[in-house]
C-alpha angles and dihedrals in degrees: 000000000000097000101051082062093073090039114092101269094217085048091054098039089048089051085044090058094045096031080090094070128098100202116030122211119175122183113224091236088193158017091249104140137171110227134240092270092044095046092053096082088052095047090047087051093057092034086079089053100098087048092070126100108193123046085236093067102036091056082054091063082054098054093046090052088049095041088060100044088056090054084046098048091036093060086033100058095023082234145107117252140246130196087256084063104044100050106058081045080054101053104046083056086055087041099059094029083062097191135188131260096010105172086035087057100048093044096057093045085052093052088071097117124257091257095066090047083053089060101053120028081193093068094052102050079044093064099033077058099049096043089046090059092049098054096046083061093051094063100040115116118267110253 
């Protein structure tokens, strides 16, 4: 598929091994943080999320979002990065866009049929990210 191409090819083949779970759990294996500046662009990008109309599109929000926390990483921790990395990355930027809606949000995009998920991988490690991230917030204590 022509998109996965331009994606990070570690990042799609680590969201391919876990895209089999059901529930995702990734450990935080370290302390490696952007910081506030870095994170703005991100957070810009999702920020865009509750002003989409169709799940496509606003996957695609997701994946961009994705898609620049992995260059920044990348240039941050002079390595390339895994899906361990990435989440954690992804939901601190949830965590300060603060949108609305959230699990609304993340139920409609994954009501797109099985059929649109078939034609971009991307799509789907996209969505296995996001709603990682989510859930990680869901269970965090309550400050």
């Amino acid at each position: 598929s022509g998109h996965a191409d331009k994606m990070h090819p570690a990042m799609c083949s680590l969201f391919a091994a876990h895209f089999s779970h059901k529930e995702l759990h990734f450990t935080f294996p370290s302390n490696e943080q952007l910081n506030e500046t870095q994170l703005e662009e991100p957070c810009n990008i999702l920020g865009d999320l509750p002003f989409q109309v169709a799940p496509t599109d606003m996957i695609a929000v997701v994946e961009r979002t994705i898609s620049r926390l992995c260059v920044l990483g990348q240039a941050q921790f002079a390595r390339a990065m895994s899906a361990d990395d990435v989440i954690p990355l992804l939901v601190d930027v949830v965590l300060r866009t603060d949108l609305p809606g959230l699990h609304e949000a993340l139920f409609f995009m994954t009501s797109l049929s099985q059929e649109q998920f078939r034609s971009s991988s991307v799509f789907g490690w996209s969505l296995v990210a996001f709603q990682s991230a989510v859930e990680q917030i869901r269970h965090m204590p309550e400050e």
